[in-house]
C-alpha positions in Angstrom: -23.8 15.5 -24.1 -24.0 19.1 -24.9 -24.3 20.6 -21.5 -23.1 19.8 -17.7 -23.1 16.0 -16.7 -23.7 15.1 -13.7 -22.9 11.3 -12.1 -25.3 9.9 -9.6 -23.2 7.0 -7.4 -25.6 5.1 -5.3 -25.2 0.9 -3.8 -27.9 -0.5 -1.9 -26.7 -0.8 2.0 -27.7 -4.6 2.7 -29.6 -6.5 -0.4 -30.4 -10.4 0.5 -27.7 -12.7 -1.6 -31.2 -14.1 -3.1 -32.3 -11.0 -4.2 -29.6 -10.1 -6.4 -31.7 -12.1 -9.5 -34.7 -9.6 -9.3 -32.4 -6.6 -9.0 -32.9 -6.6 -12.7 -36.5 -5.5 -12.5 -36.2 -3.3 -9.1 -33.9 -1.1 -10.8 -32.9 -1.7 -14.3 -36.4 -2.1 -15.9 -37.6 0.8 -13.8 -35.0 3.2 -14.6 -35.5 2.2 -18.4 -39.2 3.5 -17.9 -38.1 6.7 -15.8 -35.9 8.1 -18.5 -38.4 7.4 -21.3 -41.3 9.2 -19.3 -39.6 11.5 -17.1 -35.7 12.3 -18.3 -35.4 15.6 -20.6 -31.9 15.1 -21.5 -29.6 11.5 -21.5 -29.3 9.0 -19.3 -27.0 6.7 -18.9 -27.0 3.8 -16.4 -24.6 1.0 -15.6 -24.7 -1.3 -12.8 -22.9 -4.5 -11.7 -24.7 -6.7 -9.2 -25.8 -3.7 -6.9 -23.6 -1.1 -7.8 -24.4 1.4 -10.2 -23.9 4.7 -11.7 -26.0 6.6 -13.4 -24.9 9.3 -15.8 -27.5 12.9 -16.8 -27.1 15.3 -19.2 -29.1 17.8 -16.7 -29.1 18.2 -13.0 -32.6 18.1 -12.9 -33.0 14.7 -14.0 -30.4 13.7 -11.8 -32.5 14.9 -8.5 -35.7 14.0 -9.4 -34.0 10.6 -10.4 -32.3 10.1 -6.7 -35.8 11.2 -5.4 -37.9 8.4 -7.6 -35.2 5.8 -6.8 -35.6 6.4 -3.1 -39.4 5.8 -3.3 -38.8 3.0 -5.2 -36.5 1.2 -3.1 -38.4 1.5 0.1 -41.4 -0.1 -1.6 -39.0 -3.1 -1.1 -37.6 -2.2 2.3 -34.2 -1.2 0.8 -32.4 1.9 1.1 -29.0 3.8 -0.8 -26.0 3.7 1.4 -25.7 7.2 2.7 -22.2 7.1 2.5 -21.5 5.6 -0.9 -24.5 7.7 -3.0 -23.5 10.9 -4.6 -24.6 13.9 -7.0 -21.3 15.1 -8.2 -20.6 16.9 -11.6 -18.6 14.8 -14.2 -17.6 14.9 -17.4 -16.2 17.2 -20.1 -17.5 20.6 -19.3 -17.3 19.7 -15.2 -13.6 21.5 -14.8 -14.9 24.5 -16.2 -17.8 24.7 -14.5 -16.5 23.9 -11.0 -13.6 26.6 -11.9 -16.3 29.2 -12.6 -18.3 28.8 -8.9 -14.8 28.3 -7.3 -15.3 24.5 -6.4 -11.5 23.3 -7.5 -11.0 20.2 -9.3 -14.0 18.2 -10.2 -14.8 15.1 -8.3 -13.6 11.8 -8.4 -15.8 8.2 -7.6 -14.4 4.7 -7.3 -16.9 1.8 -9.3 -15.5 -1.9 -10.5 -12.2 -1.2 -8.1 -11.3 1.5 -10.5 -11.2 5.6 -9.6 -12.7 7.2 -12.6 -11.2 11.2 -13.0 -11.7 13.7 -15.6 -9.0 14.1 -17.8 -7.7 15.3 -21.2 -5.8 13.4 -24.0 -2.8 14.4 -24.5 -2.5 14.1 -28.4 -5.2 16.7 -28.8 -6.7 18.0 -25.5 -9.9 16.6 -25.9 -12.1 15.7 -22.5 -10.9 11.8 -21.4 -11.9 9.6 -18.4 -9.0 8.5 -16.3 -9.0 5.3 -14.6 -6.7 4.6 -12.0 -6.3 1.7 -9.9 -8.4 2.3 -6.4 -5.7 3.0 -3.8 -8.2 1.2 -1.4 -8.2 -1.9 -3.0 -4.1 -1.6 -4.1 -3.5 -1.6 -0.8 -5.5 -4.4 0.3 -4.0 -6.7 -2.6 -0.5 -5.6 -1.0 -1.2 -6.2 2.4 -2.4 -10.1 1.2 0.6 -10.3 -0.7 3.0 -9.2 1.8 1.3 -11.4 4.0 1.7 -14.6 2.6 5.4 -14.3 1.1 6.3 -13.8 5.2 4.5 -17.1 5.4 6.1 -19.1 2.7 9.6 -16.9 3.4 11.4 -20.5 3.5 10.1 -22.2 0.3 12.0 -22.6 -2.1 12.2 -19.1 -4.7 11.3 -20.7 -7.7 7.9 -22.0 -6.0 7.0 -18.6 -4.5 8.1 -16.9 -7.8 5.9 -18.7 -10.0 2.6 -18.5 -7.6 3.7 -14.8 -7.2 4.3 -14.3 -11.2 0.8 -15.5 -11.2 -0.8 -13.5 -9.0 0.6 -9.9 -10.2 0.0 -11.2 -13.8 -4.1 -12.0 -12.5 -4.2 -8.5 -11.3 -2.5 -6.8 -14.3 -5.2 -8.5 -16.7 -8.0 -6.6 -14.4 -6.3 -3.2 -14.1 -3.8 -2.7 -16.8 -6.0 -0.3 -19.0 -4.5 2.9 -20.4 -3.6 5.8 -18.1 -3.2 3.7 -15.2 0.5 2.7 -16.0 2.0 4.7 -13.0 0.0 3.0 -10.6 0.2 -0.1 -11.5 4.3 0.5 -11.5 3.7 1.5 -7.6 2.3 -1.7 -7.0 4.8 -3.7 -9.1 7.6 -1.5 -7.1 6.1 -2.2 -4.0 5.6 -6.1 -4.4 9.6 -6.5 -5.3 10.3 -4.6 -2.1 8.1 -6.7 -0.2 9.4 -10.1 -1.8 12.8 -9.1 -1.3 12.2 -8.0 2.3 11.0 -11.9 3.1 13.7 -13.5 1.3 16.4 -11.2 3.6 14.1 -12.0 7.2 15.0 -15.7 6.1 17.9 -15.5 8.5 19.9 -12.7 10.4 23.1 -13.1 8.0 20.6 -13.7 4.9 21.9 -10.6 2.7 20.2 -10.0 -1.1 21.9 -7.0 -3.2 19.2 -5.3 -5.5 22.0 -6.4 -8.3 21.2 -9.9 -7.7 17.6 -9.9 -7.1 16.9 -7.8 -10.6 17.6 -11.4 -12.1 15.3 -12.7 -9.7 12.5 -10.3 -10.8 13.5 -10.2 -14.7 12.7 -14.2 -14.5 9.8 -14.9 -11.9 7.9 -11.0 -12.1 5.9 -10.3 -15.4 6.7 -6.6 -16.8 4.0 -3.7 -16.4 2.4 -2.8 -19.9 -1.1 -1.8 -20.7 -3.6 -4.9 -22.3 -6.6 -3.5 -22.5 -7.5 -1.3 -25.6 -9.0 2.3 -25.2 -12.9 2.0 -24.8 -13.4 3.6 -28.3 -11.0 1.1 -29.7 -12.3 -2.2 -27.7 -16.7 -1.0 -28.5 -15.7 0.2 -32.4 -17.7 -1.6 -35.2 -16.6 -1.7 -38.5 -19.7 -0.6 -40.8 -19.2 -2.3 -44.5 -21.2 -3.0 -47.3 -25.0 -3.4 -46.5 -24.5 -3.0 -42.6 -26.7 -0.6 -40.8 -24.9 -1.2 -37.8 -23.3 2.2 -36.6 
């Protein structure tokens, strides 16, 4: 996209759990038609049960779009959230835009559990979205997971360590994509705390030096690396011979 993008954010307040199968046609196969008859730059539109965003080359678009979606949603007594639908500039000219009217840093939204920020590479500079870990649902997962090793506290360590190994290895095949390393080392920090905190409320005279739990962790706690490619990297097709595939 050559000029501004903008990043329209919009989930449906309250849709029927049997209505979730024709959300295909109240939305996807509308918005198809919209941008071929209305849009006069790109669209962009990805959605996951009823969350969606929708990315526009041109502001424009993106208000008459919210507009036409409105209409279209009440002709099936739905409505956007009010609170979770947005029109906020994003993408690789939005910093210097929003620096130019004075606006600070662009915005941020949260989609898929994820936090997606603009940001540059560092190997060349070049415009990059960031995806971080949503600190909502971090701490959520930490709350549950400090919950139950209180509760199971007095079974035996090898037990909790291996259900616990499998839970912060679950959550690192979701979130561990590149750039969200830090994060994900918070919540890996924060887990041995919490784990260590439970084995030492065992008893009164319970005592567990940091020396001697590291062996604890090193055998039960998986380590923190990305394992998820780059989007360019994971979507790339290789275009040999007679393929017209590009």
């Amino acid at each position: 996209m050559n000029n501004a993008s903008f990043t329209l954010l919009e989930q449906d307040a309250a849709v029927r759990p049997g209505f979730l199968s024709t959300y295909h046609y109240v939305l996807d196969l509308w918005a198809q038609q919209w941008r071929q008859r209305h849009a006069t730059g790109d669209v962009i539109l990805v959605r996951y049960a009823d969350d969606s965003v929708v990315g526009f080359q041109y502001e424009g678009d993106a208000k008459r779009f919210l507009a036409a979606l409105r209409e279209r949603l009440a002709k099936f007594k739905l409505k956007l959230h009010p609170d979770k639908t947005r029109l906020i500039r994003f993408g690789r000219f939005a910093a210097q835009q929003r620096q130019e009217r004075g606006a600070g840093k662009p915005e941020t939204f949260d989609f898929l559990g994820f936090t997606h920020c603009c940001g540059t590479a560092r190997s060349n500079g070049q415009f990059k979205i960031i995806r971080l870990t949503s600190k909502k649902r971090m701490r959520a997962s930490l709350t549950r997971i400090r919950q139950t090793l209180m509760r199971r506290r007095h079974e035996p360590v090898p037990v909790v360590g291996r259900w616990l190994r499998r839970v912060i290895q679950g959550y690192f095949n979701y979130h561990a994509v590149p750039g969200n390393l830090r994060r994900l080392s918070g919540f890996l920090y924060a887990v041995r705390r919490s784990w260590r905190h439970a084995l030492m409320r065992r008893s009164q005279r319970h005592r567990l030096p940091w020396s001697r739990f590291g062996r604890v962790i090193s055998k039960y706690l998986p380590p923190c690396k990305v394992l998820h490619p780059h989007p360019s990297e994971r979507f790339y097709v290789n275009t040999f011979g007679r393929s017209r595939m590009q």
